[in-house]
C-alpha positions, 0 to 999 in steps of 0.5 A: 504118197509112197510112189511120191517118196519112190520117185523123190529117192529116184529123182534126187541123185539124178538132179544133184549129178546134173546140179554137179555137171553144172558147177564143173562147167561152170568153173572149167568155163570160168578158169579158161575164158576171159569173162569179158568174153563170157560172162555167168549169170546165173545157175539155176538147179543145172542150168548155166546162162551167160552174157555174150555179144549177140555176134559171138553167141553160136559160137560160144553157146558151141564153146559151153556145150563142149564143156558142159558134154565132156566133164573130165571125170574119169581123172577127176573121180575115176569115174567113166559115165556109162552114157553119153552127157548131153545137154542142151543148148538155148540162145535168145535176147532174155530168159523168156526170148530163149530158143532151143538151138539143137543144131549147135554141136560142143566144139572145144574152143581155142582157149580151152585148158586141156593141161588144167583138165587133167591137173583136176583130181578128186579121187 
């Protein structure tokens, strides 16, 4: 029982971080592309899906990874991760269908908002 509430202690600020990387994706996302395009789903804990055209879905699945790997936090916070965020990428018809794409790297698409990035300040 106590190494239950020991590892809840642990466990619950490493969730909310990633819960929070998530909702800064989300939103950067959402401020810089056209939801015709990309559109959010659902976000589930730290989980971002989307609704995209089956021909553009590496490419945006490369898009999403890019920004669900480099949070402007260090103007956001003030805050520089001592590691590097990774996330992981899955494409597929339905929830269920989904496969895990290892090979599809973060590649800062042409519409992404560098100006607005730095204009985001918390700290």
């Amino acid at each position: 029982m106590q190494w239950s509430a020991v590892r809840q202690a642990v466990n619950s600020p490493v969730q909310r971080f990633a819960s929070d990387l998530g909702l800064i994706a989300l939103h950067r996302i959402v401020r810089d592309c056209d939801q015709r395009v990309l559109r959010p789903l659902l976000f589930v804990h730290d989980a971002l899906v989307f609704e995209v055209a089956e021909d553009r879905q590496e490419e945006l699945a490369q898009a999403v990874r890019f920004y669900m790997e480099s949070p402007p936090l260090k103007g956001m916070f003030g805050l520089k991760p001592p590691v590097r965020i990774a996330a992981d990428i899955s494409l597929g018809p339905t929830l269920a269908g989904m496969e895990e794409r290892p090979d599809l790297m973060g590649v800062a698409p042409s519409w992404y908002n560098a100006e607005a990035d730095k204009a985001l300040r918390f700290a």
